[in-house]
N, C-alpha and C positions, 0 to 999 in steps of 0.2 A: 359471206354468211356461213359456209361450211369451217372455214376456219374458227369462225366465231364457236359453231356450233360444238368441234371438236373440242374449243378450250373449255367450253363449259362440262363439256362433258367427261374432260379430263378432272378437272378440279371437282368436280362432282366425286368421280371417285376416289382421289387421292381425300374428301374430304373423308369419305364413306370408310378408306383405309384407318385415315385417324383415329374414328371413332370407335375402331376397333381395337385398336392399341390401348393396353392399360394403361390408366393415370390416375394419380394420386394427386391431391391437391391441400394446402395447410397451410397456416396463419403463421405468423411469428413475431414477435415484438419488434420493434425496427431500433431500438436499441442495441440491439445486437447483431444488425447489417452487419457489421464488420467482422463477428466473429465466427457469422454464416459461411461467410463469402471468401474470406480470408485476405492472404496479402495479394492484391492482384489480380483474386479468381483463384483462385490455385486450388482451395478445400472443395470449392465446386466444381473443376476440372477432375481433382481428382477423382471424386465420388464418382462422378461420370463414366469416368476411366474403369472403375472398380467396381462398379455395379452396372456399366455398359447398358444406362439411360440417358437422357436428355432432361437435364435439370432448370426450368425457368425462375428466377428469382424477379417478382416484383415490389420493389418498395414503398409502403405509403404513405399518410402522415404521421399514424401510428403504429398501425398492422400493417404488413407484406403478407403479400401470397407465394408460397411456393409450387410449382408445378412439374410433377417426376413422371414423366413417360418412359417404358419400356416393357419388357418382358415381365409377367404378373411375379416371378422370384427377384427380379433384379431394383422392381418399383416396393416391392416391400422392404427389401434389405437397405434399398436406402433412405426410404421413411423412418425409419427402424435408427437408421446411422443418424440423419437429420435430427433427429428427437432427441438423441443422445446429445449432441454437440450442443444445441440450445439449452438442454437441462444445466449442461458442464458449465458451460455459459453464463447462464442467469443464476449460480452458486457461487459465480468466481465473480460478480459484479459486484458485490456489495462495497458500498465507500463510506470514507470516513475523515473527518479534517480536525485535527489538533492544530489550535492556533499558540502562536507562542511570540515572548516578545523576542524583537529580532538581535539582539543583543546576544541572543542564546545560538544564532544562526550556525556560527560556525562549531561549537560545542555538539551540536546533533548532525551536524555532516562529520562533523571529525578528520583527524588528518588523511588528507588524500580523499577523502566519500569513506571511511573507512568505517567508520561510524554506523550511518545508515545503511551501509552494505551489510555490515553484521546484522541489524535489523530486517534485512531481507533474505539473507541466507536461515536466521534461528526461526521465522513464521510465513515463510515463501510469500507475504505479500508484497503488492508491488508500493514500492514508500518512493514521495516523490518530497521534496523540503525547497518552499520555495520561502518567501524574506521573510513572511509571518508564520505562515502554515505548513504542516504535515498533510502534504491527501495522501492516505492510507484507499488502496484498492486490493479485494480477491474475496474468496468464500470469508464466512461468516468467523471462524475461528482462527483463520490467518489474519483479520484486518482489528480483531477482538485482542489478540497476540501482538499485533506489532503497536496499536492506540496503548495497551499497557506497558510495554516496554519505553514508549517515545512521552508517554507522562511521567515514567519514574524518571530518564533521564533527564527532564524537567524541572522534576522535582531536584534534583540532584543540585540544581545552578542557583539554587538560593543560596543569596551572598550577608555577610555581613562585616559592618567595615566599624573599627573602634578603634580610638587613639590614647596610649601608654605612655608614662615617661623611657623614653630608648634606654636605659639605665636597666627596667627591667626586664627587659627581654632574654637576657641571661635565665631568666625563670623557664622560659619557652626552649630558648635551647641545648638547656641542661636535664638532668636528672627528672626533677618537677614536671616537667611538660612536657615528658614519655608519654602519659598513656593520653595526653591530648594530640599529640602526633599519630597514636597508634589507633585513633579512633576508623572503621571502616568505612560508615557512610559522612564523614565531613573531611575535608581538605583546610588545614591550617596552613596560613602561611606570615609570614611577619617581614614590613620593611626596614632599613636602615634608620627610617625617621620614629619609629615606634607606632607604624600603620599595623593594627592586626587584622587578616582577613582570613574568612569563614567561609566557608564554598560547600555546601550539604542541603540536607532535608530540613526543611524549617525550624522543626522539633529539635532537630541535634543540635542545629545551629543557633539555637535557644540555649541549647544546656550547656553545651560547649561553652558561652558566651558569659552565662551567666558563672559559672565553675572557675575561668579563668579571669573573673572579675573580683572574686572571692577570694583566688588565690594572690591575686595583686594586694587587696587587703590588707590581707594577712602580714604578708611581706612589708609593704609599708607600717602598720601596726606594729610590726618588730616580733612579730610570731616567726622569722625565722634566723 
Protein backbone atom coordinates (compact mmCIF):
# COMPACT_ATOMS: atom_id res chain seq x y z
CA UNK A 1 0.00 0.00 0.00
CA UNK A 2 2.91 2.43 0.65
CA UNK A 3 4.24 1.67 -2.61
CA UNK A 4 1.10 2.03 -4.19
CA UNK A 5 0.66 5.12 -2.31
CA UNK A 6 4.08 6.65 -3.31
CA UNK A 7 3.23 6.00 -7.13
CA UNK A 8 0.25 7.91 -6.94
CA UNK A 9 1.65 10.34 -5.36
CA UNK A 10 4.52 10.56 -7.74
CA UNK A 11 2.46 10.83 -10.86
CA UNK A 12 0.41 13.31 -8.97
CA UNK A 13 3.09 15.50 -9.12
CA UNK A 14 4.91 14.85 -12.25
CA UNK A 15 1.08 15.54 -13.42
CA UNK A 16 0.99 18.83 -11.44
CA UNK A 17 4.79 19.59 -13.15
CA UNK A 18 2.92 19.18 -16.59
CA UNK A 19 0.53 21.46 -15.96
CA UNK A 20 2.96 23.89 -15.51
CA UNK A 21 4.81 23.67 -18.51
CA UNK A 22 3.70 25.66 -21.42
CA UNK A 23 1.65 24.41 -24.27
CA UNK A 24 0.42 25.28 -27.26
CA UNK A 25 -2.12 23.37 -29.05
CA UNK A 26 -3.55 23.68 -33.17
CA UNK A 27 -5.50 22.05 -35.90
CA UNK A 28 -4.13 21.39 -39.31
CA UNK A 29 -5.56 20.10 -42.26
CA UNK A 30 -4.33 16.34 -42.53
CA UNK A 31 -3.71 16.92 -46.17
CA UNK A 32 -0.81 18.19 -45.45
CA UNK A 33 0.45 15.29 -42.84
CA UNK A 34 3.20 14.98 -44.93
CA UNK A 35 4.32 18.23 -45.36
CA UNK A 36 4.04 18.78 -41.48
CA UNK A 37 5.89 15.99 -40.63
CA UNK A 38 8.36 15.74 -43.22
CA UNK A 39 10.45 12.71 -44.67
CA UNK A 40 10.68 10.49 -41.77
CA UNK A 41 9.98 12.99 -38.85
CA UNK A 42 12.78 14.95 -39.70
CA UNK A 43 10.85 18.86 -39.88
CA UNK A 44 9.56 17.79 -36.51
CA UNK A 45 12.80 16.57 -34.99
CA UNK A 46 14.23 19.27 -36.15
CA UNK A 47 11.82 22.05 -34.77
CA UNK A 48 12.42 20.23 -31.60
CA UNK A 49 15.97 20.42 -31.88
CA UNK A 50 15.66 24.20 -32.71
CA UNK A 51 13.17 25.53 -30.39
CA UNK A 52 14.04 22.76 -27.72
CA UNK A 53 10.26 21.49 -27.19
CA UNK A 54 8.41 18.49 -27.53
CA UNK A 55 6.31 18.37 -30.47
CA UNK A 56 3.03 15.87 -30.45
CA UNK A 57 1.58 15.46 -33.84
CA UNK A 58 -2.04 13.79 -34.00
CA UNK A 59 -3.78 12.91 -37.12
CA UNK A 60 -7.28 12.57 -37.84
CA UNK A 61 -9.93 12.10 -40.39
CA UNK A 62 -9.76 15.52 -41.37
CA UNK A 63 -8.19 17.74 -38.76
CA UNK A 64 -4.78 16.85 -36.65
CA UNK A 65 -3.92 18.36 -33.54
CA UNK A 66 -0.77 19.61 -32.91
CA UNK A 67 0.61 19.76 -29.42
CA UNK A 68 4.07 22.14 -28.59
CA UNK A 69 5.27 21.86 -24.90
CA UNK A 70 8.19 23.88 -23.67
CA UNK A 71 9.63 27.05 -22.45
CA UNK A 72 6.80 29.86 -23.06
CA UNK A 73 9.84 31.52 -25.93
CA UNK A 74 10.52 28.28 -27.40
CA UNK A 75 6.48 27.04 -27.60
CA UNK A 76 5.80 30.32 -29.41
CA UNK A 77 8.68 30.29 -31.82
CA UNK A 78 7.58 27.14 -32.87
CA UNK A 79 3.88 28.01 -33.34
CA UNK A 80 4.98 30.77 -35.07
CA UNK A 81 7.48 28.27 -37.40
CA UNK A 82 4.42 25.52 -37.61
CA UNK A 83 2.10 28.20 -39.01
CA UNK A 84 4.62 29.26 -41.39
CA UNK A 85 5.24 25.69 -43.08
CA UNK A 86 1.35 25.03 -43.35
CA UNK A 87 0.61 28.39 -44.86
CA UNK A 88 3.90 27.44 -47.37
CA UNK A 89 2.20 24.41 -47.79
CA UNK A 90 -1.41 24.81 -48.61
CA UNK A 91 -0.03 27.77 -51.47
CA UNK A 92 2.25 25.19 -53.00
CA UNK A 93 -0.79 22.55 -53.06
CA UNK A 94 -2.84 23.71 -55.72
CA UNK A 95 -3.37 21.03 -58.66
CA UNK A 96 -4.14 20.76 -61.95
CA UNK A 97 -4.60 17.98 -64.89
CA UNK A 98 -4.44 18.57 -68.56
CA UNK A 99 -5.57 15.64 -70.38
CA UNK A 100 -4.30 14.91 -73.86
CA UNK A 101 -4.45 12.21 -76.39
CA UNK A 102 -1.85 9.85 -75.85
CA UNK A 103 -0.43 9.95 -79.20
CA UNK A 104 1.12 13.29 -78.14
CA UNK A 105 2.80 11.23 -75.07
CA UNK A 106 6.14 11.34 -76.19
CA UNK A 107 5.99 14.97 -77.92
CA UNK A 108 5.50 16.53 -74.07
CA UNK A 109 8.10 14.36 -72.39
CA UNK A 110 10.53 15.03 -75.14
CA UNK A 111 13.78 13.59 -75.66
CA UNK A 112 15.28 12.16 -72.67
CA UNK A 113 12.15 14.06 -70.14
CA UNK A 114 13.74 17.06 -71.63
CA UNK A 115 10.60 18.51 -72.48
CA UNK A 116 8.79 18.56 -69.40
CA UNK A 117 11.94 19.30 -67.38
CA UNK A 118 12.08 22.58 -69.22
CA UNK A 119 8.45 22.95 -67.97
CA UNK A 120 9.55 22.64 -64.45
CA UNK A 121 12.62 24.54 -64.42
CA UNK A 122 10.57 27.87 -66.46
CA UNK A 123 7.43 27.68 -63.54
CA UNK A 124 9.10 25.52 -60.60
CA UNK A 125 5.96 23.37 -60.62
CA UNK A 126 5.94 19.93 -60.02
CA UNK A 127 4.68 18.40 -63.75
CA UNK A 128 4.16 14.76 -63.64
CA UNK A 129 2.87 13.11 -67.70
CA UNK A 130 1.48 10.18 -67.32
CA UNK A 131 -0.36 8.21 -70.91
CA UNK A 132 -3.37 10.63 -70.88
CA UNK A 133 -2.72 13.53 -68.46
CA UNK A 134 -0.54 16.23 -67.17
CA UNK A 135 -1.02 16.63 -63.15
CA UNK A 136 0.30 19.82 -62.73
CA UNK A 137 1.17 20.42 -58.73
CA UNK A 138 2.48 23.86 -56.57
CA UNK A 139 1.30 27.52 -55.76
CA UNK A 140 -1.19 29.10 -57.65
CA UNK A 141 0.89 30.83 -60.42
CA UNK A 142 3.59 28.10 -60.95
CA UNK A 143 0.71 25.35 -61.84
CA UNK A 144 -1.33 28.60 -63.89
CA UNK A 145 2.36 28.82 -65.70
CA UNK A 146 3.10 25.52 -66.44
CA UNK A 147 -1.21 24.23 -67.60
CA UNK A 148 -0.38 27.25 -70.24
CA UNK A 149 2.74 26.26 -71.38
CA UNK A 150 1.72 22.15 -71.54
CA UNK A 151 -1.73 23.44 -73.77
CA UNK A 152 0.26 25.47 -76.08
CA UNK A 153 2.47 22.61 -76.68
CA UNK A 154 -0.68 20.75 -77.31
CA UNK A 155 -1.69 22.92 -79.46
CA UNK A 156 1.31 22.73 -81.24
CA UNK A 157 0.71 18.78 -82.42
CA UNK A 158 -2.11 19.48 -84.46
CA UNK A 159 -1.43 17.57 -87.55
CA UNK A 160 -2.60 17.58 -91.11
CA UNK A 161 -2.06 15.13 -93.64
CA UNK A 162 -2.81 15.77 -97.62
CA UNK A 163 -1.90 13.85 -100.75
CA UNK A 164 -0.18 15.73 -104.10
CA UNK A 165 0.91 14.49 -107.34
CA UNK A 166 5.08 13.69 -106.20
CA UNK A 167 5.72 15.55 -109.47
CA UNK A 168 4.85 18.53 -107.47
CA UNK A 169 6.75 18.66 -104.75
CA UNK A 170 9.67 20.42 -106.44
CA UNK A 171 7.22 23.38 -105.53
CA UNK A 172 7.79 22.67 -101.69
CA UNK A 173 11.42 22.27 -102.09
CA UNK A 174 12.23 25.03 -104.17
CA UNK A 175 12.22 28.67 -104.17
CA UNK A 176 8.10 28.69 -103.85
CA UNK A 177 7.91 26.94 -100.65
CA UNK A 178 10.44 29.09 -98.68
CA UNK A 179 8.22 31.02 -96.79
CA UNK A 180 6.02 27.79 -96.17
CA UNK A 181 9.11 26.22 -94.61
CA UNK A 182 9.95 29.45 -92.84
CA UNK A 183 6.64 29.51 -91.11
CA UNK A 184 7.44 29.54 -87.03
CA UNK A 185 4.56 27.88 -85.41
CA UNK A 186 3.93 24.98 -88.08
CA UNK A 187 6.32 22.16 -89.07
CA UNK A 188 6.01 21.22 -92.83
CA UNK A 189 7.22 18.09 -93.96
CA UNK A 190 6.64 16.20 -97.37
CA UNK A 191 7.11 12.32 -98.35
CA UNK A 192 8.53 10.56 -101.28
CA UNK A 193 4.98 9.35 -102.16
CA UNK A 194 3.58 13.04 -102.28
CA UNK A 195 2.23 12.71 -98.36
CA UNK A 196 2.28 16.37 -97.21
CA UNK A 197 2.15 16.91 -93.49
CA UNK A 198 1.49 19.83 -91.19
CA UNK A 199 2.52 19.72 -87.46
CA UNK A 200 1.20 23.50 -85.79
CA UNK A 201 -1.61 25.28 -84.32
CA UNK A 202 -4.85 24.60 -85.93
CA UNK A 203 -5.26 27.97 -87.46
CA UNK A 204 -1.83 27.93 -89.20
CA UNK A 205 -2.32 24.55 -90.15
CA UNK A 206 -5.43 25.79 -91.78
CA UNK A 207 -3.76 28.61 -93.77
CA UNK A 208 -0.83 26.78 -94.48
CA UNK A 209 -2.98 24.01 -95.98
CA UNK A 210 -5.18 26.01 -97.56
CA UNK A 211 -2.03 28.59 -99.45
CA UNK A 212 -0.28 25.31 -100.51
CA UNK A 213 -3.42 24.02 -102.15
CA UNK A 214 -3.74 27.20 -104.12
CA UNK A 215 -0.33 27.22 -104.90
CA UNK A 216 -0.77 23.63 -106.45
CA UNK A 217 -3.52 25.11 -108.52
CA UNK A 218 -1.96 27.49 -109.85
CA UNK A 219 0.90 25.42 -111.02
CA UNK A 220 -1.24 22.70 -112.50
CA UNK A 221 -3.37 25.75 -114.18
CA UNK A 222 -0.08 26.60 -115.88
CA UNK A 223 0.20 30.04 -113.91
CA UNK A 224 3.78 28.89 -113.60
Amino acid sequence: QNESRQRNEQQARLNEIRQQIPEHRMTYDVTLHVDLIGPQGKTIQCMQEEFGVIINVRPGAEQGTISIRGAAEGVEGCADAISQLLKAAKENSITASVPFDPQYFRALVGPGGRTVEQVRRKTSARVTVTEKAVRISGSQEAVDNAKQIIEELLEMQHRLEFTVDPALLVLLRGPLGQPFRDQKDVLLRSTPEGKVIITGRPASCDAVKMDLEALMAEHLAGSF
